[in-house]
C-alpha positions, 0 to 999 in steps of 0.5 A: 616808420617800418614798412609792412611787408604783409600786402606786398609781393610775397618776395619782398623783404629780408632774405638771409644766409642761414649764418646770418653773414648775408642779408638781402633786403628786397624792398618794395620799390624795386631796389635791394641793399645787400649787406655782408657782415658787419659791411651795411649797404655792401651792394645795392641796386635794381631788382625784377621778378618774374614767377619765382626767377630774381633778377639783380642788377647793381648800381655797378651794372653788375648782374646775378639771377637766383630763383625762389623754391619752396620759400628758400632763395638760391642765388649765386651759390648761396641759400638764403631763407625769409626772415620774418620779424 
């Protein structure tokens, strides 16, 4: 079953690079599944977000930040756009 994204913060869901190549998964329960290429579940762990400020911290403890401007995610130089399904 898929979870609708339509009542939750505006910020969760599927984030991706505009060649597809990076797929953030913001869920609503906190955590994030990054995948990179045909790697599913590259990266995972514990999300926050504060305004339009992304905090990432992986199950490693490795951390990153982006933020949200005008719908576009900047995060550790890339751009990632909403994917609506």
């Amino acid at each position: 079953m898929k979870i609708g994204y339509q009542n939750l913060h505006p910020y969760v869901g599927m984030w991706v690079t505009a060649d597809g190549y990076i797929r953030h998964e913001l869920l609503p329960n906190g955590r994030y599944d990054e995948a990179r290429g045909h790697r599913k579940s590259a990266y995972q762990g514990n999300y926050t977000v504060k305004g339009n400020y992304i905090e990432y911290v992986d199950d490693t403890g490795f951390t990153a930040d982006g933020e949200f401007v005008n719908g576009v995610l900047y995060h550790a130089g890339m751009v990632l756009y909403r994917e609506d399904k």
